[in-house]
C-alpha positions as CSV (number, residue, x, y, z in Angstrom):
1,X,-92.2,-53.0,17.4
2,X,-91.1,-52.3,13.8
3,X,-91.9,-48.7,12.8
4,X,-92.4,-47.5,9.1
5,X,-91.1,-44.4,8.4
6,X,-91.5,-41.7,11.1
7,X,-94.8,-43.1,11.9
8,X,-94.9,-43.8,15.9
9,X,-98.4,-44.0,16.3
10,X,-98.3,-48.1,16.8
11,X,-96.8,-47.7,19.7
12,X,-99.6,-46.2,21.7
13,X,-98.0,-45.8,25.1
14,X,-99.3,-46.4,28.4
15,X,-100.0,-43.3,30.4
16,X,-99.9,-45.6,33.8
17,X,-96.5,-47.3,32.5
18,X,-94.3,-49.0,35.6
19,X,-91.2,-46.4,35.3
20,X,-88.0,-48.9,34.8
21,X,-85.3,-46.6,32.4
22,X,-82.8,-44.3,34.3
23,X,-82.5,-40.9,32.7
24,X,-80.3,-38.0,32.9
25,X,-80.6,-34.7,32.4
26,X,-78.4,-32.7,31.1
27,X,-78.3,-28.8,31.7
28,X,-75.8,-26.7,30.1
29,X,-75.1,-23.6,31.8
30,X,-73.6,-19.7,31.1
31,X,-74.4,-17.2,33.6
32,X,-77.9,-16.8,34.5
33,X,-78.3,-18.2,37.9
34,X,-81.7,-17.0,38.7
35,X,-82.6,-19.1,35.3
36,X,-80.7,-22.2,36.5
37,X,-82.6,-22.4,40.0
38,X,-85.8,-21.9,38.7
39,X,-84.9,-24.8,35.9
40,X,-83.5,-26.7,38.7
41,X,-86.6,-26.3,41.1
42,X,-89.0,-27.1,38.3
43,X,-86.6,-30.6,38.2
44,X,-87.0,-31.0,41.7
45,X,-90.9,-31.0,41.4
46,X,-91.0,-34.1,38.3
47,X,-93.4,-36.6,38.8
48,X,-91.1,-39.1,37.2
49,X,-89.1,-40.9,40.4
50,X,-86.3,-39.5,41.7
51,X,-84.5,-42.6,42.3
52,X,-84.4,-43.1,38.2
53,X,-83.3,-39.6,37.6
54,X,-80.3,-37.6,37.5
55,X,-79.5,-34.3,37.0
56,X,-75.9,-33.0,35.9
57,X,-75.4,-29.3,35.9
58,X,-72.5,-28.2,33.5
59,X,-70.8,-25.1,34.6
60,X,-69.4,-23.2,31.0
61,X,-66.8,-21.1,32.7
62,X,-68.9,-18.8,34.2
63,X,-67.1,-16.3,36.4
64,X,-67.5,-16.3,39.3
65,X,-68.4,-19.9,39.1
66,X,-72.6,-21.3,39.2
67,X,-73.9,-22.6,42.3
68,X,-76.2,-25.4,42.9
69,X,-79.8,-24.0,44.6
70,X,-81.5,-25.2,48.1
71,X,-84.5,-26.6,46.0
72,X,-82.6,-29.0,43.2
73,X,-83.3,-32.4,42.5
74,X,-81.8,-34.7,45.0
75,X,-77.9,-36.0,43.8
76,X,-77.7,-33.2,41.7
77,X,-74.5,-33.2,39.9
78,X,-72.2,-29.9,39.5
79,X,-69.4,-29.8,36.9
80,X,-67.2,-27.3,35.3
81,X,-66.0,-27.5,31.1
82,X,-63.9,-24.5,30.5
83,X,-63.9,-25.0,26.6
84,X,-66.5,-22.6,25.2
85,X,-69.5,-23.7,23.4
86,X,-73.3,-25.5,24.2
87,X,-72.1,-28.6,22.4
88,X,-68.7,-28.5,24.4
89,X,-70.8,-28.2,28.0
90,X,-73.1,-31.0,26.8
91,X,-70.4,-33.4,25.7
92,X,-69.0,-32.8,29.0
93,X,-72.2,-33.8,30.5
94,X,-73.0,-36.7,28.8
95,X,-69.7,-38.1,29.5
96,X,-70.6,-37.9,33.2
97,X,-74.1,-39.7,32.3
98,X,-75.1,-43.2,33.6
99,X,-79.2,-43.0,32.4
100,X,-81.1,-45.1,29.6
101,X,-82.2,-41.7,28.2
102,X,-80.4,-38.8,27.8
103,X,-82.3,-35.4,28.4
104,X,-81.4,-32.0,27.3
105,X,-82.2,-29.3,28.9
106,X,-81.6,-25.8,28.8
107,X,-80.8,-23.6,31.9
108,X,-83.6,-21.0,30.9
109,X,-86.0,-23.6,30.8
110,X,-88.9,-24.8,33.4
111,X,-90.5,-27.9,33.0
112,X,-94.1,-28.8,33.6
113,X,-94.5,-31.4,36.7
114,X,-95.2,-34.0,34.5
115,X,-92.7,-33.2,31.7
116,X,-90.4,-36.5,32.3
117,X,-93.4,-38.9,32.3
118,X,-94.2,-37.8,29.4
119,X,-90.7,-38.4,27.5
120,X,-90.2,-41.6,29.5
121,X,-93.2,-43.5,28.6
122,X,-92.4,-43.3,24.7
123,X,-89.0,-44.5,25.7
124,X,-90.4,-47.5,27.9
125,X,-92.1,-48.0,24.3
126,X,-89.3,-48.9,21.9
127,X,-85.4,-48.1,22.1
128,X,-85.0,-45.7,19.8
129,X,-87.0,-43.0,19.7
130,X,-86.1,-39.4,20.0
131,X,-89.1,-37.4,21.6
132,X,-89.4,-33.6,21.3
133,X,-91.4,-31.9,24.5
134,X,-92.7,-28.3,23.3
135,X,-92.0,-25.1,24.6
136,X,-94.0,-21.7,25.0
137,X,-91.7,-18.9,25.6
138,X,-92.6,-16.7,28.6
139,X,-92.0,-12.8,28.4
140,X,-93.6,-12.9,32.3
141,X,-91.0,-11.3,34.8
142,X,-88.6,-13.8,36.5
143,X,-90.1,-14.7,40.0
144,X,-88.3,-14.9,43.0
145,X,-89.2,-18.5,43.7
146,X,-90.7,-20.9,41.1
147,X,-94.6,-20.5,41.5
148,X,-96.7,-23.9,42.2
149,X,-98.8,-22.7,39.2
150,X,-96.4,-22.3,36.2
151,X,-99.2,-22.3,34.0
152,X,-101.4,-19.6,35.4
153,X,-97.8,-17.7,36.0
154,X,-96.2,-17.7,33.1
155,X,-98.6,-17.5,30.2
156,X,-99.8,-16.2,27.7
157,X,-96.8,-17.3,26.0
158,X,-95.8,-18.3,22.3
159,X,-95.1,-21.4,21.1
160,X,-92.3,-22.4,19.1
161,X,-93.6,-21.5,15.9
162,X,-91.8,-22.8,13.3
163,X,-91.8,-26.9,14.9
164,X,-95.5,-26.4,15.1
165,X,-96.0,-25.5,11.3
166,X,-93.7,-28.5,10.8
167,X,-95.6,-30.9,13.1
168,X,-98.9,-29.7,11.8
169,X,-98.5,-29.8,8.1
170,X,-96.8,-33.4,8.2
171,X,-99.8,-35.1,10.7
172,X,-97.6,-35.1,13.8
173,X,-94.3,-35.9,11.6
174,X,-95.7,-39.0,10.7
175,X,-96.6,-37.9,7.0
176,X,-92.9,-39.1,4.9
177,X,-91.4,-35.6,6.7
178,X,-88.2,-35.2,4.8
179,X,-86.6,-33.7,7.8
180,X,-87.8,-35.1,11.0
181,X,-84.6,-34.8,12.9
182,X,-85.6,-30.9,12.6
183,X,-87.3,-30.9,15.9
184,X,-84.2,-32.4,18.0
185,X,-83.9,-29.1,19.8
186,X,-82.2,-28.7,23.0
187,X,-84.2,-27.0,24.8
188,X,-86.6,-29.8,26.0
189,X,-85.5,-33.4,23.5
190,X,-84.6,-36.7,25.5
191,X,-82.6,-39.3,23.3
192,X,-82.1,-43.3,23.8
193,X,-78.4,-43.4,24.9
194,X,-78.4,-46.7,22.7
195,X,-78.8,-43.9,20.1
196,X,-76.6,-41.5,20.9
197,X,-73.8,-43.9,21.7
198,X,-74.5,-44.6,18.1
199,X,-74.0,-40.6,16.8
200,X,-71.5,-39.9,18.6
201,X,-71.6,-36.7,20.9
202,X,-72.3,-33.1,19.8
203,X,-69.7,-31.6,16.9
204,X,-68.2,-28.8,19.2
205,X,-66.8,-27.5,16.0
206,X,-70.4,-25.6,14.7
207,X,-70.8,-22.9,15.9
208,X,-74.5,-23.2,15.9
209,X,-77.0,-25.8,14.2
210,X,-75.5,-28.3,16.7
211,X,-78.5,-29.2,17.7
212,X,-79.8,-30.4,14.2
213,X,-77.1,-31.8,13.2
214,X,-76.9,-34.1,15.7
215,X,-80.5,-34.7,14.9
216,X,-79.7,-35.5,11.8
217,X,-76.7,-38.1,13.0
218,X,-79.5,-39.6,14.9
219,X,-81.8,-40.4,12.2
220,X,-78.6,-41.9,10.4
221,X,-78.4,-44.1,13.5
222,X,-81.8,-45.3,13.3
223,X,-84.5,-43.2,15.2
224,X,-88.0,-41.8,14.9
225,X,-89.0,-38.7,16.0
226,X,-91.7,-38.1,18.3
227,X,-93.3,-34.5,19.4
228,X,-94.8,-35.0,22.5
229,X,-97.6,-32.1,23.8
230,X,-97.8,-33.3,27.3
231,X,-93.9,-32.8,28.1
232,X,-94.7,-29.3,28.2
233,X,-91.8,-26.6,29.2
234,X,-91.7,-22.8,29.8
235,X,-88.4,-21.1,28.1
236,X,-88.2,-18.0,30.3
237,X,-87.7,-15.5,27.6
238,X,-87.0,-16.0,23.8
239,X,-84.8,-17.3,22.4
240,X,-81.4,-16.0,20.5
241,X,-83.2,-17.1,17.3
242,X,-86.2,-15.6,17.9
243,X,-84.3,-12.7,18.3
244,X,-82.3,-12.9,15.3
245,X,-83.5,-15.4,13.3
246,X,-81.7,-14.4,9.6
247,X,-78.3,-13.7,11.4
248,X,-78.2,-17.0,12.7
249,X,-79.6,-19.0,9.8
250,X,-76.4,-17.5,8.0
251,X,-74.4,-18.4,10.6
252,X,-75.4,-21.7,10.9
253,X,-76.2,-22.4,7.0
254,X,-72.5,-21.3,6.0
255,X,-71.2,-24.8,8.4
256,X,-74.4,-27.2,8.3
257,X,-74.6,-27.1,4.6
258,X,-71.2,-29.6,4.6
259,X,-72.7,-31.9,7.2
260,X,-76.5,-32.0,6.3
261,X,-77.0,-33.4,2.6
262,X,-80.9,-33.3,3.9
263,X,-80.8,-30.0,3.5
264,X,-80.4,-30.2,-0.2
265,X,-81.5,-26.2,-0.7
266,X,-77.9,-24.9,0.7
267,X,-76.3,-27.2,-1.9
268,X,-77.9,-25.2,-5.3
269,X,-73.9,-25.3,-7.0
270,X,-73.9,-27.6,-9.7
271,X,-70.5,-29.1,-9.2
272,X,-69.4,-28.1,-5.5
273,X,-68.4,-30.9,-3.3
274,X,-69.2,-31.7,0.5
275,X,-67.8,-33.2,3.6
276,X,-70.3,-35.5,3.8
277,X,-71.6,-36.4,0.3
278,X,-75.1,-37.3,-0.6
279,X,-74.0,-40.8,-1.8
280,X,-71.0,-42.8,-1.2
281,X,-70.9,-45.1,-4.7
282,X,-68.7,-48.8,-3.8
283,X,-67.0,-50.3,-6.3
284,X,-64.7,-53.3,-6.0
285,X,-61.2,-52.2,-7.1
286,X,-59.5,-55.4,-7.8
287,X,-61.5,-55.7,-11.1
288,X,-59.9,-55.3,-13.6
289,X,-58.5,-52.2,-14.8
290,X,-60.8,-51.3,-18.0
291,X,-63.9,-52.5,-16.0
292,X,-63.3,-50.2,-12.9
293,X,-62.5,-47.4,-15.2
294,X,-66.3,-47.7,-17.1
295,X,-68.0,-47.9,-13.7
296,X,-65.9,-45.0,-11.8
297,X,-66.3,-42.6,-14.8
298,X,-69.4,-42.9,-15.7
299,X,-70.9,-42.0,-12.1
300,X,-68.3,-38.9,-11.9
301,X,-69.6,-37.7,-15.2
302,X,-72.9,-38.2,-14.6
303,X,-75.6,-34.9,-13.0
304,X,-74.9,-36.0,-9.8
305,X,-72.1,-34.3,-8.2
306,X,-72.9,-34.3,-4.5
307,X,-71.2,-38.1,-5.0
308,X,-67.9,-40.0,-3.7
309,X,-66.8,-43.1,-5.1
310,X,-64.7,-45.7,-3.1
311,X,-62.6,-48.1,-4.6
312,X,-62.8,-51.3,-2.1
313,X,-59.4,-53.1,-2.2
314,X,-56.0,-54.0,-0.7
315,X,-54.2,-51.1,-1.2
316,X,-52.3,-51.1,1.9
317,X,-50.7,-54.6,0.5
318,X,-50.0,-53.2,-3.1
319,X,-46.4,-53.4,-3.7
320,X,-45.0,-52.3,-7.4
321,X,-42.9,-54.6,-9.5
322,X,-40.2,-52.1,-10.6
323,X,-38.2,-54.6,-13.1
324,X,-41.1,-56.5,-15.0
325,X,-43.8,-54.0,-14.1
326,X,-46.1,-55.8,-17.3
327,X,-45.6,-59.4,-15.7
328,X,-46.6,-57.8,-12.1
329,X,-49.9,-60.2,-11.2
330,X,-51.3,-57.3,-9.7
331,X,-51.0,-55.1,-12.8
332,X,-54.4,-54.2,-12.8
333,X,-54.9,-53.3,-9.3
334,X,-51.7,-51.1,-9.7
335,X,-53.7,-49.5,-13.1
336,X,-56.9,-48.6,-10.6
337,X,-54.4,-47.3,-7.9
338,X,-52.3,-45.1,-10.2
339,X,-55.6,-44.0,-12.2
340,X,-57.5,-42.3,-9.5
341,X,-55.4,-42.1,-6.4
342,X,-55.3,-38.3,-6.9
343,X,-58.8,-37.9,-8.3
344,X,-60.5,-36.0,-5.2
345,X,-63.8,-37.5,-5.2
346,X,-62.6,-41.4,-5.2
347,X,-61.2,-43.0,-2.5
348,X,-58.7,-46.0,-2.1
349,X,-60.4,-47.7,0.7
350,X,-59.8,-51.3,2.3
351,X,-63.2,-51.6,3.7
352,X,-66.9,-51.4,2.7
353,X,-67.6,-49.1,5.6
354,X,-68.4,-45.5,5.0
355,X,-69.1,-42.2,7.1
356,X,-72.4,-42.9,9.0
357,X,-73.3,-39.5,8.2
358,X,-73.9,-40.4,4.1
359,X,-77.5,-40.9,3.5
360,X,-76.7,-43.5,0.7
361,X,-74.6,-45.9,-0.5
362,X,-74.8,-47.4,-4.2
363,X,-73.4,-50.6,-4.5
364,X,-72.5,-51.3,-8.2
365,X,-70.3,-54.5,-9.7
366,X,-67.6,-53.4,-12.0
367,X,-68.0,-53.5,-15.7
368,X,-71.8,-51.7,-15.1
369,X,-71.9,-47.8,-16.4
370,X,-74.8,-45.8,-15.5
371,X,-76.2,-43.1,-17.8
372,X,-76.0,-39.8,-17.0
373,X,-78.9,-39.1,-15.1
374,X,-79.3,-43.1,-13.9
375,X,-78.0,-41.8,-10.0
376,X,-80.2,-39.1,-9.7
377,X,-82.9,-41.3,-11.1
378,X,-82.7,-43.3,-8.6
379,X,-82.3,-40.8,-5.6
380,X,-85.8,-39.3,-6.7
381,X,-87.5,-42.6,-6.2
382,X,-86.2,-43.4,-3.0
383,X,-86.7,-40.1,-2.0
384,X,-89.9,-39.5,-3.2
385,X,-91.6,-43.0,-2.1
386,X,-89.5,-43.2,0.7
387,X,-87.8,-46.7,-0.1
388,X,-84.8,-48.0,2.2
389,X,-83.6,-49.9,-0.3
390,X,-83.8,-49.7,-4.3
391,X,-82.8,-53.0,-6.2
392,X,-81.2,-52.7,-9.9
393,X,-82.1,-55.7,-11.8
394,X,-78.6,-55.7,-14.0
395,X,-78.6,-59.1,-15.8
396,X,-80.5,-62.2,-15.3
397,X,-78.9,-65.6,-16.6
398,X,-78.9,-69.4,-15.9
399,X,-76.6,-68.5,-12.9
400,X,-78.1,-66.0,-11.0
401,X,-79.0,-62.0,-11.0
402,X,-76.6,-59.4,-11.0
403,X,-77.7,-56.3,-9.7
404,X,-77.2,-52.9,-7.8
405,X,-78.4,-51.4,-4.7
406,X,-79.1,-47.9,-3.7
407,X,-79.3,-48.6,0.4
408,X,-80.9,-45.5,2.1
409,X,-78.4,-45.3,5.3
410,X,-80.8,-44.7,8.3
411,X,-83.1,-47.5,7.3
412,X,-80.6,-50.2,7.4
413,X,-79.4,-48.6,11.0
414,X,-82.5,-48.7,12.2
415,X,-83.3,-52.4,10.7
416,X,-79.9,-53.6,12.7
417,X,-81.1,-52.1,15.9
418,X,-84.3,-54.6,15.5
419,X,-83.3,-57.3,13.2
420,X,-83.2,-60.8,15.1
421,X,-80.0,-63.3,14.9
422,X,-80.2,-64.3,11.7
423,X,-82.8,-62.1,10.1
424,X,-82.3,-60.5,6.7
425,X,-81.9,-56.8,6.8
426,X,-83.2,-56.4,3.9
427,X,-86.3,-58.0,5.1
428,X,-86.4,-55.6,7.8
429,X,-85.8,-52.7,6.0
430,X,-88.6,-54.1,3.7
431,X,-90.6,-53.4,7.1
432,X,-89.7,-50.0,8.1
433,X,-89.7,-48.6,5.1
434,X,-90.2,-50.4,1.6
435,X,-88.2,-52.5,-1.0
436,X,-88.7,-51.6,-4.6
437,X,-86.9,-53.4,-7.8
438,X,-86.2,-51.8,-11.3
439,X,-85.1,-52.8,-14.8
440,X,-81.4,-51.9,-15.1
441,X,-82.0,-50.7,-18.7
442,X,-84.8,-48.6,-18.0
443,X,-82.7,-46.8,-15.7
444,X,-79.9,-46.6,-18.5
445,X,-77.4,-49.0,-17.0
446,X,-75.3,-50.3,-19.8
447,X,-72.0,-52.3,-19.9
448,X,-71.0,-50.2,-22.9
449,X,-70.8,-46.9,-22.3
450,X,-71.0,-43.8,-23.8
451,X,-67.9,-41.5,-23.3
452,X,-68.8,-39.3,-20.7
453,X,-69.6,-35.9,-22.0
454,X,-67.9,-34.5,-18.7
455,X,-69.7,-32.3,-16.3
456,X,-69.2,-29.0,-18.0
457,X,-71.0,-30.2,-21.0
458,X,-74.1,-31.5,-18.5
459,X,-73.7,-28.3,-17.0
460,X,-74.2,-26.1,-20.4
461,X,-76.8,-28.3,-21.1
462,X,-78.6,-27.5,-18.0
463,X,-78.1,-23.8,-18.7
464,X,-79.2,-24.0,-22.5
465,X,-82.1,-26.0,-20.9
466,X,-83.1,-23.2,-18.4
467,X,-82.4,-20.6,-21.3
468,X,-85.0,-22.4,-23.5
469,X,-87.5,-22.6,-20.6
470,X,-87.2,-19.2,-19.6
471,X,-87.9,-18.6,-23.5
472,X,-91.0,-20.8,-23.8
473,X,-92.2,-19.4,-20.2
474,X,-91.7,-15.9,-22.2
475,X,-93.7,-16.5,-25.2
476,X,-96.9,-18.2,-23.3
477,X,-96.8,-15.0,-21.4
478,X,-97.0,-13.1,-25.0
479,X,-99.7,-15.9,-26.4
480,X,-101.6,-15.5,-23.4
481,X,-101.4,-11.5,-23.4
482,X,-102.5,-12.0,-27.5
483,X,-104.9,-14.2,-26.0
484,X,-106.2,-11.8,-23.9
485,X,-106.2,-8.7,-26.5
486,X,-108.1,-11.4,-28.3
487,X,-110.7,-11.7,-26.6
488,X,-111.6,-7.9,-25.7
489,X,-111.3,-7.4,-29.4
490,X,-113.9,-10.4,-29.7
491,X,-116.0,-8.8,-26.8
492,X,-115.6,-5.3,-28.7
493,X,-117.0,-7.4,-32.2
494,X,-119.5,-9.4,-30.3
495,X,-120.7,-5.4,-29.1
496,X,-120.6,-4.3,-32.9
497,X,-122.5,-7.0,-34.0
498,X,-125.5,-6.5,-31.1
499,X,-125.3,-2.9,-32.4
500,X,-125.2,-3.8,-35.9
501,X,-128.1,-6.0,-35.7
502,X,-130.0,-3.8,-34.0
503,X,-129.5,-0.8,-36.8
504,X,-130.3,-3.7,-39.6
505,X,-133.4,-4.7,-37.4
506,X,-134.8,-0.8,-37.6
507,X,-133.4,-0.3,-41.1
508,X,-135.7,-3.7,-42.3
509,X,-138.8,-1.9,-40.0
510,X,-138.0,1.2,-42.1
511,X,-137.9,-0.6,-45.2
512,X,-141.2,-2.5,-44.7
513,X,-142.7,0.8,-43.7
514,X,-141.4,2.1,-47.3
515,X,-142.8,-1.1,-48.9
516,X,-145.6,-0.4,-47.3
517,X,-146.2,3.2,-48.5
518,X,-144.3,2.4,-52.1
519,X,-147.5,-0.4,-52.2
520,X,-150.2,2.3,-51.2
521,X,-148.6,5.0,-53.9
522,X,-148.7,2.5,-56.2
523,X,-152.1,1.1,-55.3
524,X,-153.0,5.0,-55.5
525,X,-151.4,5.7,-58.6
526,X,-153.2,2.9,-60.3
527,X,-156.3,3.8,-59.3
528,X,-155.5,7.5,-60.6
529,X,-154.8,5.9,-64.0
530,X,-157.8,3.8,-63.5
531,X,-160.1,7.3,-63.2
532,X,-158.1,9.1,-65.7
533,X,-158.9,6.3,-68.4
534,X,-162.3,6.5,-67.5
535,X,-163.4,10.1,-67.8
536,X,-161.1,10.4,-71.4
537,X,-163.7,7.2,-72.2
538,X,-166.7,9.2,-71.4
539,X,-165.2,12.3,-72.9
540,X,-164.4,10.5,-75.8
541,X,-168.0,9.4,-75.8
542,X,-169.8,12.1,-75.6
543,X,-167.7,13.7,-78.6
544,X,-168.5,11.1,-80.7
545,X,-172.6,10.9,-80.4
546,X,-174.4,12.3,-83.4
């Protein structure tokens, strides 16, 4: 079945599956007998048949040397890796593996009676999955013999915290999780072999994060990630990280930050390079000379730096003409060579292939200059709708299309793991993930160029540009604090006013009331005049009779 994404849920395993893959189980050891033979007994009580099983035990120089338990599974393999290291003892033990599935498993860590049946029906399912079984770490005192009841034994215990978030908030991992591979622990993770014969074994040169990285490796090779609750473990004790979690982060953020462009976070400097870059740009060398030139230096000055570009050509063949060096029929091709062979971030290559490790290749035809920011254009729409592949509509003529491809790296591994003779990848890939086309001139492709501005300018830019924001962020704090100040002075006003009309609302009654009594005085006063007239009439009158 043909996957999208991380999404497993298709699949729907069987519980009741007819058990048909070999697996073996690999268990690095340092010290800690009593550990190992309770991890060993809990192996010897697996559900999952015995004939289909193996079990190698790898010794890391402990002194004096581990044993193998009475109660073990049955062919139980003992071996011995004096180089120091996890990864060193479980390269050492996957070399001695014969299975269909490769389990790891840590020497502290019990599982459940039905832990391998639950791995090995996902991979009876499809090929290349990489299932995670969760842990609970037990603080309960290490028992003599492993107890028939691990669950009543050793809880309560905590789970492993952190996974959980992750599986929670991305619906099981199936939700576009950026970082999957996360979960690849090795505590309690089986692996298709297919897939790690694919990755290639542990990088014994970490001194932690092996584990995800070689997650990672196997998302590049193809797989989906599946956290299984049912393959249920006990870690007896917690773990060094739980322990010490910000000691090792720094630890293992110093030497996973060159191997993980995933985790993009750890690679904040704007011009740094990496051991394994973001994206590998190919470019066909034997162009000619002005053509190669545009397209290289364009994508080195543009605001990606986390990018390599390779040069594909026969450079191994190229052979100088010393006495007519301008008549040389490989003139151009000696141009390219001599342009960029000590440029650090292009390569002189005589193949297409690149470091399985890169999460994407740009394929781009000579003579084609993106703009600055046309690269990480791209990468944030493959990113964000999680496309495998991302088609550049260049030039369309009577002829054909030219174009260029951004190829997302672990899609087109998975899509050759399941494409059928014949079949299109990029049909596939069209399948597992998505296909999306754009116009090259929206995305500033150009075959005249601007000249590049280099990436200190970008870089100043970018500064200015964060200068200016911090400004703006600065002043719409003030406007919003004058705001604010605004609007208690308003409340004060809107107070005043209900205050003010109230005093001209008493001062009108008062004024009425004088109205009032101005109109009776006056009303009074007139009727005074209107007595006074009358008596000086009768007054008057009775002066003047005879």
């Amino acid at each position: 079945m043909r996957l999208r994404g991380n999404d497993y849920r298709p699949l729907r395993p069987p519980a009741g599956y007819t058990p048909e893959l070999r697996v073996s189980v690999i268990v690095p050891a340092y010290g800690g007998q009593d550990k190992l033979d309770l991890a060993l007994a809990g192996l010897a009580r697996q559900t999952y048949p015995a004939g289909l099983t193996e079990v190698v035990v790898v010794d890391n120089g402990t002194t004096p040397p581990l044993s193998l338990p009475a109660e073990r599974p049955a062919g139980t393999r003992l071996i011995r890796c004096e180089r120091p290291g996890r990864a060193s003892a479980r390269n050492a033990g996957l070399a001695e593996a014969t299975g269909d599935v490769i389990h790891w498993l840590d020497s502290d860590v019990v599982l459940t009676p039905g832990a391998l049946t639950a791995h090995m029906r996902w991979h009876h399912a499809a090929p290349y999955l990489v299932v995670y079984g969760h842990l609970r770490f037990s603080e309960a005192e290490l028992p003599a013999e492993l107890p028939a009841d691990l669950e009543a034994y050793f809880e309560p215990a905590e789970p492993h915290a952190w996974i959980v978030d992750l599986v929670e908030r991305t619906d099981g991992l199936t939700a576009n999780s950026p970082r999957p591979f996360s979960v690849h622990v090795g505590g309690n993770t089986s692996v298709s072999a297919r897939l790690v014969e694919a990755a290639g074994p542990m990088d014994d040169e970490l001194i932690l994060g092996q584990d995800t990285e070689m997650g990672y490796r196997l998302a590049q090779a193809g797989a989906v990630f599946v956290p299984e609750p049912d393959a249920r473990a006990y870690h007896l004790g917690p773990t060094m990280r739980m322990r010490d979690k910000p000691r090792i982060d720094r630890v293992s953020h110093a030497f996973v930050a060159d191997r993980i462009p995933a985790y993009r976070w750890l690679r904040s400097h704007p011009a740094r390079q990496w051991l394994v870059p973001s994206v590998v740009a190919l470019v066909d060398g034997t162009a000619p000379y002005e053509d190669v030139r545009a397209t290289v230096d364009a994508l080195l000055a543009g605001t990606v730096n986390d990018v390599r570009v390779h040069l594909v050509g026969p450079w191994d063949e190229l052979d100088r003409d010393r006495r007519a060096p301008l008549k040389d029929p490989r003139l151009d091709q000696v141009l390219v060579h001599g342009h960029y062979q000590h440029e650090g971030r292009v390569g002189l290559v005589t193949t297409d292939e690149v470091d399985p490790r890169v999460p994407f290749l740009l394929r781009l035809p000579p003579g084609w200059a993106p703009g600055e920011d046309s690269l990480a254009r791209l990468l944030d729409l493959a990113r964000g709708e999680v496309f495998g592949l991302v088609n550049v509509l260049l030039a369309e003529s009577a002829t054909g299309i030219e174009t260029a491809r951004l190829e997302r790296v672990a899609y087109f591994s998975r899509a050759r793991l399941l494409a059928r003779p014949g079949e299109r990848l990029d049909d596939v890939v069209d399948e597992v993930s998505g296909v999306a086309w754009v116009e090259g001139e929206a995305y500033g492709f150009t075959r005249e160029p601007r000249k590049p501005t280099g990436r200190r300018a970008a870089y100043n830019a970018r500064l200015a540009a964060e200068a200016e924001n911090a400004r703006l962020a600065a002043e719409t704090e003030r406007l919003r604090a004058q705001v604010t100040r605004w609007r208690e002075e308003a409340g004060r006003w809107r107070k005043s006013a209900v205050e003010l009309r109230r005093e001209v609302g008493t001062l009108r009654r008062e004024s009425a009331d004088l109205r009032r009594r101005l109109a009776a005085a006056t009303r009074a006063q007139e009727s005074l005049r209107a007595l006074v007239a009358t008596t000086l009439k009768r007054a008057l009158g009775k002066t003047q009779r005879p």
